[in-house]
MDTraj code that builds the backbone (N, CA, C; nanometers):
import mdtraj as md
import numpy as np

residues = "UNK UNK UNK UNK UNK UNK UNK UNK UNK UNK UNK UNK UNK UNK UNK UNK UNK UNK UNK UNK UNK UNK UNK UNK UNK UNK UNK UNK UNK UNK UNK UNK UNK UNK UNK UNK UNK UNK UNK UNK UNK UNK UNK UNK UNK UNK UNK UNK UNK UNK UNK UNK UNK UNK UNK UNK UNK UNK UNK UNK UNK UNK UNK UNK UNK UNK UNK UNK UNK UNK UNK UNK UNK UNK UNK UNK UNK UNK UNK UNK UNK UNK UNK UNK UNK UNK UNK UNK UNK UNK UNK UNK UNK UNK UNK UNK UNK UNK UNK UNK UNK UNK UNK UNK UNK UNK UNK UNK UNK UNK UNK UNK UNK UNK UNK UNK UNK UNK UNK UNK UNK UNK UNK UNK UNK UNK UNK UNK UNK UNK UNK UNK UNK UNK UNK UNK UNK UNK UNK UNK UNK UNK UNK UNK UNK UNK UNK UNK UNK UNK UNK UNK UNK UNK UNK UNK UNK UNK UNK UNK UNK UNK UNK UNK UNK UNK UNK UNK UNK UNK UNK UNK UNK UNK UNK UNK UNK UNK UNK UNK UNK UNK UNK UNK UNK UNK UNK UNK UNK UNK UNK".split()
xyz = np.array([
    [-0.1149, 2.1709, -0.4290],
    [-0.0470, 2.0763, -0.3420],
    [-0.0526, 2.1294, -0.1991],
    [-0.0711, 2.0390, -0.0935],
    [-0.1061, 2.0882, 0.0467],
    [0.0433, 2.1169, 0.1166],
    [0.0517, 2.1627, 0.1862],
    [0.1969, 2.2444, 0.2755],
    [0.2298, 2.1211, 0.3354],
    [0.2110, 2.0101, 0.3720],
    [0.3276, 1.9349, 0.3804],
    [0.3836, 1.8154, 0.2519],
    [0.2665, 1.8072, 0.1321],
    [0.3398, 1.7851, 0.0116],
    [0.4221, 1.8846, -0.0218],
    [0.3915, 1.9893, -0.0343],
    [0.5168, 2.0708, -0.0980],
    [0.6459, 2.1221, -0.0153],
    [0.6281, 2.1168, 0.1173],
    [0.7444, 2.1215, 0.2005],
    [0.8274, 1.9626, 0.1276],
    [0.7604, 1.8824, 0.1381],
    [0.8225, 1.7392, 0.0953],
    [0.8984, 1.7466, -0.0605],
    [0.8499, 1.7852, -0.1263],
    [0.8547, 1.8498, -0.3105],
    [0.9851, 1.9149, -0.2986],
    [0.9762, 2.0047, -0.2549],
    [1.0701, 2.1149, -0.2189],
    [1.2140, 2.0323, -0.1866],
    [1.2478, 1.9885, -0.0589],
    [1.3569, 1.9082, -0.0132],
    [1.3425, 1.8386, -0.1240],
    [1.3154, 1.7146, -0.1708],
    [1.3385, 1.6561, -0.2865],
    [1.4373, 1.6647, -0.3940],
    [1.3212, 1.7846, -0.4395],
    [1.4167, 1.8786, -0.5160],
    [1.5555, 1.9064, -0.4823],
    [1.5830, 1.8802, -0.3957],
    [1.7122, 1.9872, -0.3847],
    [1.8140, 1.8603, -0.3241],
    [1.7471, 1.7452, -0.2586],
    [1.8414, 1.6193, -0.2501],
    [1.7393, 1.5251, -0.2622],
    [1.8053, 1.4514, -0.3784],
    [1.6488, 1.3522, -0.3936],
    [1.6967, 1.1879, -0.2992],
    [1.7686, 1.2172, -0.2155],
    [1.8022, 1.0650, -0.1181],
    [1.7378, 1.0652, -0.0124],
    [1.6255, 1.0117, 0.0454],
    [1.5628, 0.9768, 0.1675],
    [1.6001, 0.9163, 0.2453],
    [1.6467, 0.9271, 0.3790],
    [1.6635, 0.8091, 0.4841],
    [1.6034, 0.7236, 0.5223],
    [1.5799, 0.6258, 0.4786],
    [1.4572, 0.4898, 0.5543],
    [1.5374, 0.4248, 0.6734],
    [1.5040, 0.4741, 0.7887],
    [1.5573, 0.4115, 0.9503],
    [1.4494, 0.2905, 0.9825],
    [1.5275, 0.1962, 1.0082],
    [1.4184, 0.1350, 1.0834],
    [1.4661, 0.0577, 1.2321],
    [1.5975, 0.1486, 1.2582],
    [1.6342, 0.1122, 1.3695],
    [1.7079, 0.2513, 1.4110],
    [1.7309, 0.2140, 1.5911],
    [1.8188, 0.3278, 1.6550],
    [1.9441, 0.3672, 1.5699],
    [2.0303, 0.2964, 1.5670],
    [2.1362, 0.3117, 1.4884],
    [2.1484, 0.3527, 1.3473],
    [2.0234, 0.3269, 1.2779],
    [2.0285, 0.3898, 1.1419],
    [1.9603, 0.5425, 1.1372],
    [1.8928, 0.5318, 1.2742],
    [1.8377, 0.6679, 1.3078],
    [1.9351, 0.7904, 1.3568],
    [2.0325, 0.7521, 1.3729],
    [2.1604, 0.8296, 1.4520],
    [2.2275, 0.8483, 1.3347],
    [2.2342, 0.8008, 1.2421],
    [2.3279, 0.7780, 1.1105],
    [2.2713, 0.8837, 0.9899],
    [2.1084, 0.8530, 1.0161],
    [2.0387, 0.9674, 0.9014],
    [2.0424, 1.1411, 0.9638],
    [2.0418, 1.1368, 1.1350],
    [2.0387, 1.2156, 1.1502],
    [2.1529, 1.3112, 1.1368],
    [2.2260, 1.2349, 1.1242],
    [2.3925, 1.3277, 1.1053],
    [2.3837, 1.3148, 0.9476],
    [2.3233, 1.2835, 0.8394],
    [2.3833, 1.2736, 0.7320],
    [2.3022, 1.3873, 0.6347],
    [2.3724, 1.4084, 0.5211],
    [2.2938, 1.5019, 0.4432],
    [2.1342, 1.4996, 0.3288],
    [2.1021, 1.3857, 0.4042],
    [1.9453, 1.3581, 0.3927],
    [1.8664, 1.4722, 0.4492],
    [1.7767, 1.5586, 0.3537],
    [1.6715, 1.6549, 0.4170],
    [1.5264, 1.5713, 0.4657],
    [1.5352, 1.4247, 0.4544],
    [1.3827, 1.4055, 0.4768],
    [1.4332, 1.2377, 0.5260],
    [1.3293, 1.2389, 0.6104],
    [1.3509, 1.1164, 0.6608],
    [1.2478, 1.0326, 0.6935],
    [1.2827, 0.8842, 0.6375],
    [1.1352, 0.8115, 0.5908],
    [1.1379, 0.7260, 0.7847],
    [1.0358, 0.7567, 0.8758],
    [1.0955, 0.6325, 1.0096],
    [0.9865, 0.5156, 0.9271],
    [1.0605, 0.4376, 0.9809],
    [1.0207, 0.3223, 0.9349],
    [1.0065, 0.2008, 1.0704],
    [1.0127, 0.2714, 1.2026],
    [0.9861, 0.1862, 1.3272],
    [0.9095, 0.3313, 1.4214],
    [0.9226, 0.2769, 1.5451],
    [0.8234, 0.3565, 1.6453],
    [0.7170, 0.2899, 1.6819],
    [0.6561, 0.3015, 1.8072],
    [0.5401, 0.2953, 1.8345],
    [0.4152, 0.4047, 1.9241],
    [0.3100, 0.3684, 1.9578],
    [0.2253, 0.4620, 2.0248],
    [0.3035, 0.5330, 2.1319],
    [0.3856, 0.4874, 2.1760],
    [0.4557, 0.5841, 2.3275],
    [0.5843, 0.6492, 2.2334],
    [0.6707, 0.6050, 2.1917],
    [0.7550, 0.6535, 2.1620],
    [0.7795, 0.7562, 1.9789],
    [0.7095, 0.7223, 1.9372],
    [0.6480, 0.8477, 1.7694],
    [0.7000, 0.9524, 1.7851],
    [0.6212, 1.0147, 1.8928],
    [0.6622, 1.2075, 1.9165],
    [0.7658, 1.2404, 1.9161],
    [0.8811, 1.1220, 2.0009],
    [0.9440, 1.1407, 2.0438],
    [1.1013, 1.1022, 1.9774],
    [1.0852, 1.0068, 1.8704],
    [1.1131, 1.0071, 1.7433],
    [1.1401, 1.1058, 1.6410],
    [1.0353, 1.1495, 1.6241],
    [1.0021, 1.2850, 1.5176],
    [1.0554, 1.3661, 1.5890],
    [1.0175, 1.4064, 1.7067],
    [1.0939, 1.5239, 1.7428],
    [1.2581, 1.5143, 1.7325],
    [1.3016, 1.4583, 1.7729],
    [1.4586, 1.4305, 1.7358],
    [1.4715, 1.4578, 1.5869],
    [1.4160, 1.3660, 1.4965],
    [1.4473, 1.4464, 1.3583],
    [1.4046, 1.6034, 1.2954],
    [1.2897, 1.6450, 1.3814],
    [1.2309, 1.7994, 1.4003],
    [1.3919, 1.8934, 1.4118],
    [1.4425, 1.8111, 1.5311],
    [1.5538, 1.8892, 1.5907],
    [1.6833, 1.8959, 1.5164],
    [1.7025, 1.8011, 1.4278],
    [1.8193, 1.8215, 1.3300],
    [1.7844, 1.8984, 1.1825],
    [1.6695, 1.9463, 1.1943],
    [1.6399, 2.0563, 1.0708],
    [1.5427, 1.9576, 0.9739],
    [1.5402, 1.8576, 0.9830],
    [1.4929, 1.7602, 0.8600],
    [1.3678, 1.7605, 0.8538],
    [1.2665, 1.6909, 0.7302],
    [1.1379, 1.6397, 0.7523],
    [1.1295, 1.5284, 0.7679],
    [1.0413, 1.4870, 0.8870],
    [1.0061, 1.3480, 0.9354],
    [0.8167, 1.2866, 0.8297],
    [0.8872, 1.2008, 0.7397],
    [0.7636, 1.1215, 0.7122],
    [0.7549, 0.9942, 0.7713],
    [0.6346, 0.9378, 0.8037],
    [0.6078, 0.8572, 0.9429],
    [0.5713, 0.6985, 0.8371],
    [0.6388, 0.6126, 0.8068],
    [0.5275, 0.5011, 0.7239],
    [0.4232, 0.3999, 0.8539],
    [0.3173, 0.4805, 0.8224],
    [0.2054, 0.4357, 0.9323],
    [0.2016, 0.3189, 0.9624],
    [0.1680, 0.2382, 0.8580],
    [0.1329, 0.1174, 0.8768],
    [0.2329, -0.0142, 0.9375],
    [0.4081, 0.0666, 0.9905],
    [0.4783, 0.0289, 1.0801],
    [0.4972, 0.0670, 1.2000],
    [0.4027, 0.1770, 1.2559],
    [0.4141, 0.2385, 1.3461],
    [0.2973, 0.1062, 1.4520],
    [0.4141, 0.0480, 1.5781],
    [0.3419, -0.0542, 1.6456],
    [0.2084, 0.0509, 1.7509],
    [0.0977, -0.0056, 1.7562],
    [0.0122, 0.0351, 1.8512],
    [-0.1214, 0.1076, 1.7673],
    [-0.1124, 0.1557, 1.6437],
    [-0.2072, 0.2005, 1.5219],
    [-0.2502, 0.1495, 1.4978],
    [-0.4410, 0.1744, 1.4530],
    [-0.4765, 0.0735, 1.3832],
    [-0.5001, 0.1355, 1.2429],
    [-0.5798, 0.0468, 1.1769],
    [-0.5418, 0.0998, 1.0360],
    [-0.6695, 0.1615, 1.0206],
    [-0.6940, 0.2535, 1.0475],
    [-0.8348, 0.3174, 1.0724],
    [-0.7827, 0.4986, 1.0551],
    [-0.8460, 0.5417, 0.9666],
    [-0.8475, 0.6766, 0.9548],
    [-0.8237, 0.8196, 1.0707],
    [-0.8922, 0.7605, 1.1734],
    [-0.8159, 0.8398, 1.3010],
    [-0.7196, 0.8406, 1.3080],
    [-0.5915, 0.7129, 1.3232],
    [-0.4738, 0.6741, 1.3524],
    [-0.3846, 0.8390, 1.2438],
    [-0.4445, 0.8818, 1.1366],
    [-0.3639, 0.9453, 1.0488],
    [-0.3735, 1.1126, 1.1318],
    [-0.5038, 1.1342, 1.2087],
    [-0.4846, 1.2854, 1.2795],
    [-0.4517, 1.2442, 1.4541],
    [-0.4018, 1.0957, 1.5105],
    [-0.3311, 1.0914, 1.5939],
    [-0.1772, 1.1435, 1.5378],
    [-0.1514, 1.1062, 1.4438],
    [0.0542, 1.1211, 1.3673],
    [-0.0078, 1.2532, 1.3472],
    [-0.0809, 1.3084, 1.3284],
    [-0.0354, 1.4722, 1.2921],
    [-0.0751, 1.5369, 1.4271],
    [-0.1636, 1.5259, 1.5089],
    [-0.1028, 1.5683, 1.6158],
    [-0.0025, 1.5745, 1.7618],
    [0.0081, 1.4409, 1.7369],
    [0.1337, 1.4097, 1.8393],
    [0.3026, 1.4359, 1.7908],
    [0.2934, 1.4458, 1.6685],
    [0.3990, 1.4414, 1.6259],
    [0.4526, 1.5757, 1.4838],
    [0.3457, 1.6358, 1.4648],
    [0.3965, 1.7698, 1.3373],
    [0.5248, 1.6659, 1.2322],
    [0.4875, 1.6166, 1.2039],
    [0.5451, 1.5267, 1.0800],
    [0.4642, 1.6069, 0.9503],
    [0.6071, 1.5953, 0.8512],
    [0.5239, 1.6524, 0.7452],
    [0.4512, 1.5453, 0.6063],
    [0.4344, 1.4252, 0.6641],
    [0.3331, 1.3073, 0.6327],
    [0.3363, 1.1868, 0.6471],
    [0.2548, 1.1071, 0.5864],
    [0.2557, 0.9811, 0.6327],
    [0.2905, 0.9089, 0.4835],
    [0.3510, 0.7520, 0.5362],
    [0.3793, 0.6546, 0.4363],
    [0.2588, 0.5546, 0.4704],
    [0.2070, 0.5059, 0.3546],
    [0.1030, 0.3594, 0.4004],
    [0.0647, 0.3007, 0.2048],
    [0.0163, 0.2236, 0.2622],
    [0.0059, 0.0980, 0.1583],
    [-0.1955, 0.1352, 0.1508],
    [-0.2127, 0.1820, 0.2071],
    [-0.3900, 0.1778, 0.2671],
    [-0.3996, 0.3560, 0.2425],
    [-0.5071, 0.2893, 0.0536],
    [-0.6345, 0.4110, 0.0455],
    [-0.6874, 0.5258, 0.1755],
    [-0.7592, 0.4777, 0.1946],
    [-0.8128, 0.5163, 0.3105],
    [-0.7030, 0.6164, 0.4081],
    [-0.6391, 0.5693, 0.4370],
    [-0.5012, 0.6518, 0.5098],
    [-0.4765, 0.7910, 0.4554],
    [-0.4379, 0.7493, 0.3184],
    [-0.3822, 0.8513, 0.2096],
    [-0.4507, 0.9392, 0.1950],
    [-0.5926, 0.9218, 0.1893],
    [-0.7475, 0.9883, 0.1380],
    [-0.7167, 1.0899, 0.2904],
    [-0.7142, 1.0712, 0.3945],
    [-0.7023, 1.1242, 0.5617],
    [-0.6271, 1.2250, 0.5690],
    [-0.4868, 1.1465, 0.5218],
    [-0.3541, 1.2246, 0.5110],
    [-0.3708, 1.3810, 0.4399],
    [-0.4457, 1.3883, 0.3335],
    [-0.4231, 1.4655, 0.2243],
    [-0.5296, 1.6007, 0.2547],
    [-0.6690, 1.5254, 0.3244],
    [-0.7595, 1.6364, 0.3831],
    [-0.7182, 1.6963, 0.5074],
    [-0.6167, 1.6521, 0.5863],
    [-0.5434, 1.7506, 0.6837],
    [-0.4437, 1.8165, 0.6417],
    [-0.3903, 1.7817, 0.5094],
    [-0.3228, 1.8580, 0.4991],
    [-0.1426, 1.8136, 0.5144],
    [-0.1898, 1.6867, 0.5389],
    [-0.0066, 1.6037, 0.5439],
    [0.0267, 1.5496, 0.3977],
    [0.1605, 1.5316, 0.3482],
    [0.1708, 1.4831, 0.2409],
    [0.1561, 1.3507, 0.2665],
    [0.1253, 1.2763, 0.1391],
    [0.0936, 1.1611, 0.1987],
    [0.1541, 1.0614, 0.0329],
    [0.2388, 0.9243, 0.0681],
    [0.2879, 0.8334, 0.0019],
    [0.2383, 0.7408, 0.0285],
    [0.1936, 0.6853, -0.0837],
    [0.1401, 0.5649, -0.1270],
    [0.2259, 0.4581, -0.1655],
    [0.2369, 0.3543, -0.1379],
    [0.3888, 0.2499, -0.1093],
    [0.2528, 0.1494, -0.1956],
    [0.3519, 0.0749, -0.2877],
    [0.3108, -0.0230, -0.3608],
    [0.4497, -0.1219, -0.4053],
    [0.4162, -0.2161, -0.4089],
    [0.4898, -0.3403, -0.3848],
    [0.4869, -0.4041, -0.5411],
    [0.5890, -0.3877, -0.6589],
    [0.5694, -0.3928, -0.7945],
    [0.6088, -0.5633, -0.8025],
    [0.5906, -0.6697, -0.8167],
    [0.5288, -0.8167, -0.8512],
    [0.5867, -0.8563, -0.9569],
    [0.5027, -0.7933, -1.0079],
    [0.4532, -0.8363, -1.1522],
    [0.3684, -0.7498, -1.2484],
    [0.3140, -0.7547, -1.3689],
    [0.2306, -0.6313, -1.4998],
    [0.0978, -0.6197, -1.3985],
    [0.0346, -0.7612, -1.3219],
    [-0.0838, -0.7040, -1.2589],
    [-0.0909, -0.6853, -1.1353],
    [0.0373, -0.6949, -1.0425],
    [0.0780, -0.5859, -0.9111],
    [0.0759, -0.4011, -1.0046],
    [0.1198, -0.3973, -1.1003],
    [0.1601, -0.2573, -1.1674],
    [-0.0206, -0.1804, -1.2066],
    [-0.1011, -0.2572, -1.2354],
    [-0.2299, -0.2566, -1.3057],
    [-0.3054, -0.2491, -1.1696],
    [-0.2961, -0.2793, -1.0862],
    [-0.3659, -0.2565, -0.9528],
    [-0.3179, -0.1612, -0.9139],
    [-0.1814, -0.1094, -0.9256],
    [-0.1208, -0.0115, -0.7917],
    [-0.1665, 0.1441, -0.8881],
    [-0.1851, 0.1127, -1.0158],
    [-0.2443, 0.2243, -1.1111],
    [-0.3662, 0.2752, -1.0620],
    [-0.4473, 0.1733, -1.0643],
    [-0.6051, 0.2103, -0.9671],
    [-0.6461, 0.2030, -0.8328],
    [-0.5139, 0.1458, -0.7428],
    [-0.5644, 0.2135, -0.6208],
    [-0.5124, 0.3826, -0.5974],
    [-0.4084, 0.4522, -0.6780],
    [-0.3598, 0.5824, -0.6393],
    [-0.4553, 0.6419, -0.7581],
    [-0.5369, 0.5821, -0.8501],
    [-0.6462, 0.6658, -0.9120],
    [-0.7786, 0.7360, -0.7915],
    [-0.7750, 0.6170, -0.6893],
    [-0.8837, 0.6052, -0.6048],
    [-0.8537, 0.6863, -0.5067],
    [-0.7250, 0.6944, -0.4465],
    [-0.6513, 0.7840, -0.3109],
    [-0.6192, 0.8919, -0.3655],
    [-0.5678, 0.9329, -0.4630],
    [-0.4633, 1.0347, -0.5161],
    [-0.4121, 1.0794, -0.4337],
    [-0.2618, 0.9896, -0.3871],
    [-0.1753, 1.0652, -0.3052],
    [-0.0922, 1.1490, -0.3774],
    [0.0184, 1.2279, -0.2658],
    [0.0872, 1.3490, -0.3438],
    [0.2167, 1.2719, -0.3845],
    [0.2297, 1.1391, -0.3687],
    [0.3767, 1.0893, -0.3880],
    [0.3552, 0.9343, -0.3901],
    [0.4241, 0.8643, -0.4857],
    [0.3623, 0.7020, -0.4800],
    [0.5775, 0.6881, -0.5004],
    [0.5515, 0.5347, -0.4098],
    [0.6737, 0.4802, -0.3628],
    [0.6628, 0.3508, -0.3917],
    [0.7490, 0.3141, -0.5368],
    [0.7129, 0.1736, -0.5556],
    [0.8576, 0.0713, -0.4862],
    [0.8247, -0.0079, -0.4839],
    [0.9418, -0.1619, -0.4054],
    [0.9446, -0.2132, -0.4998],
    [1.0522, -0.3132, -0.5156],
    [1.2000, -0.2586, -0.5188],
    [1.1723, -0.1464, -0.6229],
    [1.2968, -0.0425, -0.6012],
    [1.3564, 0.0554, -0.6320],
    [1.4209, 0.0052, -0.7525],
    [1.4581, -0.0885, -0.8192],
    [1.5455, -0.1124, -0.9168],
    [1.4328, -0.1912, -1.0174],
    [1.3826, -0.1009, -1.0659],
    [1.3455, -0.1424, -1.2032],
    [1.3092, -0.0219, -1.2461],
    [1.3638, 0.0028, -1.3640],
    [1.3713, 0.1361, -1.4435],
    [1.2991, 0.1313, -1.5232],
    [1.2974, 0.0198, -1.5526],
    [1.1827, 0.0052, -1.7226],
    [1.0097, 0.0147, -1.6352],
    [1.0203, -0.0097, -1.4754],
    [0.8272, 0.0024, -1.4063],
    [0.8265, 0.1082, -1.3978],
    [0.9109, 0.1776, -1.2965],
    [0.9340, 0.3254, -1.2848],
    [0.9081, 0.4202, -1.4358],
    [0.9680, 0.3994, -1.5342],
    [0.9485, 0.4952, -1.6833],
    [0.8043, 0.4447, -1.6966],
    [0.7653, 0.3303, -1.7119],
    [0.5940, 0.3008, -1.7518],
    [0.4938, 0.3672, -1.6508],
    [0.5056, 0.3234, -1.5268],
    [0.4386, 0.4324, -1.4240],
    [0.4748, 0.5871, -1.4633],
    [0.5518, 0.6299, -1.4354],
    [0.5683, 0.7643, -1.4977],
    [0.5089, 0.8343, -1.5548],
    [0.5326, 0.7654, -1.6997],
    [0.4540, 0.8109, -1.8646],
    [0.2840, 0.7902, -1.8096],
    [0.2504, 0.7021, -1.7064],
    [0.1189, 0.6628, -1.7083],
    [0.0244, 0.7676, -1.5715],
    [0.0964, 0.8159, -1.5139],
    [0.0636, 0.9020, -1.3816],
    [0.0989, 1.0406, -1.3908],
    [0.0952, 1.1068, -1.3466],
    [0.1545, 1.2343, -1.3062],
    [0.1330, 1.2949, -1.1515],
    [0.1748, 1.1898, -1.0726],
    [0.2415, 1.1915, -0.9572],
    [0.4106, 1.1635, -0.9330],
    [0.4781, 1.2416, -0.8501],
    [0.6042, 1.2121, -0.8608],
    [0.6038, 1.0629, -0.7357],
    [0.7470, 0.9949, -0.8361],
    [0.7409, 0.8842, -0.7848],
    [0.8756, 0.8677, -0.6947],
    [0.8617, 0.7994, -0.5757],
    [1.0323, 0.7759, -0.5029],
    [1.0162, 0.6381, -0.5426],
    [1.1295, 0.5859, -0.5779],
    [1.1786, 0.4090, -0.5834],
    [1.2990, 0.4133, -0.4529],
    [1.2102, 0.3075, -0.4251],
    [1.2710, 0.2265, -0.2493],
    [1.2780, 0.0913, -0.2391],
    [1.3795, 0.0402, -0.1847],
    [1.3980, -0.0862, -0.1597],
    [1.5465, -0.1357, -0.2594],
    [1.6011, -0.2059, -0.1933],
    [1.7523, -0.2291, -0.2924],
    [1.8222, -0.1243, -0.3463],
    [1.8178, -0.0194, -0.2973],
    [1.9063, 0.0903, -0.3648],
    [1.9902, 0.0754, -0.2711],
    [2.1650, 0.0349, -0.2945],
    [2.2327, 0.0440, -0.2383],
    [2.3768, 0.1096, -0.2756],
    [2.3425, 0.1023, -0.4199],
    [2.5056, 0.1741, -0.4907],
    [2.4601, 0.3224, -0.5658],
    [2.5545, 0.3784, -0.5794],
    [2.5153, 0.5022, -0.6680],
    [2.4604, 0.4745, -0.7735],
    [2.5080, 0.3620, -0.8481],
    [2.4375, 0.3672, -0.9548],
    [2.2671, 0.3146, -0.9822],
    [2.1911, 0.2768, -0.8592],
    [2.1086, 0.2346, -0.8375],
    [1.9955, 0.3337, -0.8512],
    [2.1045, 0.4445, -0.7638],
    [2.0630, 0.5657, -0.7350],
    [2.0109, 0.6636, -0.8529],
    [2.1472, 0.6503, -0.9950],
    [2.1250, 0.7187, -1.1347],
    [2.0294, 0.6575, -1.1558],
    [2.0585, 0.5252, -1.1741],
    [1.9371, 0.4586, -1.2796],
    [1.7987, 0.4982, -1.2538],
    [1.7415, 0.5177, -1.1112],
    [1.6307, 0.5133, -1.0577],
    [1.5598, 0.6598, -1.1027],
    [1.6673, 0.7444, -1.0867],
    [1.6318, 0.9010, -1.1259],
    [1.6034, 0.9333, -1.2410],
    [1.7228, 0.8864, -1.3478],
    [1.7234, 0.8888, -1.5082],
    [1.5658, 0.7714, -1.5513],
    [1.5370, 0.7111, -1.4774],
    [1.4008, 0.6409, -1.5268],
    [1.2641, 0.7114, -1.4908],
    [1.3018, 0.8118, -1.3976],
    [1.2267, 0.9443, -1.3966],
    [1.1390, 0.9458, -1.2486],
    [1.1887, 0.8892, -1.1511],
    [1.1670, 0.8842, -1.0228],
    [1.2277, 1.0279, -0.9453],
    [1.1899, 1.1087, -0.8888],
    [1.1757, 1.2336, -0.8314],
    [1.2680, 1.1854, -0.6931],
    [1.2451, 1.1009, -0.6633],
    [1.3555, 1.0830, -0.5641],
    [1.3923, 0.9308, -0.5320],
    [1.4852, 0.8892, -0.4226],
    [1.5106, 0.7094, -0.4037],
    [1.4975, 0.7733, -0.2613],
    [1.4585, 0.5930, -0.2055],
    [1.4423, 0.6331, -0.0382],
    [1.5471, 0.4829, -0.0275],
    [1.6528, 0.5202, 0.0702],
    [1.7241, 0.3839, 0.0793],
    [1.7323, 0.3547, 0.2285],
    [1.7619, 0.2605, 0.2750],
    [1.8624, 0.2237, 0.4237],
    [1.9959, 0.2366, 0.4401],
    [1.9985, 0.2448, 0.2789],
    [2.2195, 0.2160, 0.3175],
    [2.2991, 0.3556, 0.3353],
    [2.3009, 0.3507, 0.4844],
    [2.4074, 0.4736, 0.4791],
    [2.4643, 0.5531, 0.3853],
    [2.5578, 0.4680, 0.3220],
    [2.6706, 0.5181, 0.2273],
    [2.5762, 0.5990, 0.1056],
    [2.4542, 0.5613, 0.0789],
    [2.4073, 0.6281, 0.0087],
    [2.3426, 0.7608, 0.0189],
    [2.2957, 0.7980, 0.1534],
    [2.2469, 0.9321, 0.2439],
    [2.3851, 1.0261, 0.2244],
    [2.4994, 0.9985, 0.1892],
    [2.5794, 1.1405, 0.1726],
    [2.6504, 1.1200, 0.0498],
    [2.5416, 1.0990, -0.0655],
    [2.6051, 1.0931, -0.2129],
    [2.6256, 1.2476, -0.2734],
])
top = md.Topology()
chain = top.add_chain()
for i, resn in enumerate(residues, 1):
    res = top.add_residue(resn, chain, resSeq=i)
    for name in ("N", "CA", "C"):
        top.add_atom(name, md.element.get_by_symbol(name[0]), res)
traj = md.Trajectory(xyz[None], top)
């Protein structure tokens, strides 16, 4: 595993709640809270560095989800612009190609898949056969019975994101064998 998957592994381990900011105010909220890793989920070309560095500065790891970052294109460079403007310890994206980038520099890199339906689940199987990222992040977060089938079927650790808003969202997601949850809701960053 490359040094910023396992810097990522590591925190996990030890608090499996992610901060997903996608605004100032939720960014001020993760940064005070006992989240070790933090998913940004806004930014653009001028302002990234400057982003990350603020979460640099509260001790945390900053993972960047690329493919919201305004001013990027979705082009394989865009992934060693975020690692050098910004020492993030990886990127989030929906796009092969990204992940494949991410992983030969040496950033951890999450693969975000959007679960549908059995053949959203049957596709998102063979595009992380094709990327092999170090971490796949399926939407919504609340289904335990996709999460246990992915699981049993991969051996990548998985975060479930999206709709996690109560603790128990939080058990269920873990006990179905998800390595960590990435949420927005405050109240859940200091469980």
């Amino acid at each position: 595993m490359e040094h910023g998957a396992q810097q990522l592994l590591e925190q996990l381990q030890n608090n499996p709640v992610i901060a997903a900011v996608g605004n100032e105010e939720e960014l001020l909220l993760a940064l005070e809270s006992d989240c070790r890793v933090i998913f940004l989920l806004m930014g653009n070309l001028l302002d990234i560095g400057d982003l990350t560095g603020r979460v640099h500065e509260s001790g945390k790891l900053c993972v960047i989800h690329l493919d919201l970052i305004e001013g990027f294109s979705s082009k394989e460079i865009a992934v060693d612009a975020i690692s050098r403007m910004t020492g993030a310890a990886g990127i989030i994206s929906t796009r092969g190609a990204l992940i494949k980038r991410a992983k030969q520099i040496g950033l951890a890199a999450v693969q975000r898949g959007f679960m549908l339906d059995s053949r959203s689940l049957a596709s998102f199987e063979q595009q992380i056969a094709q990327s092999k990222p170090d971490f796949v992040e399926i939407l919504p977060g609340l289904l335990p019975k996709v999460i246990a089938q992915l699981q049993a079927r991969i051996e990548i650790p998985i975060i479930a994101g999206g709709f996690i808003h109560e603790k128990e969202d939080v058990i269920a997601a873990l006990q179905a064998g998800a390595l960590a949850v990435s949420a927005s809701s405050p109240k859940i960053w200091s469980m």
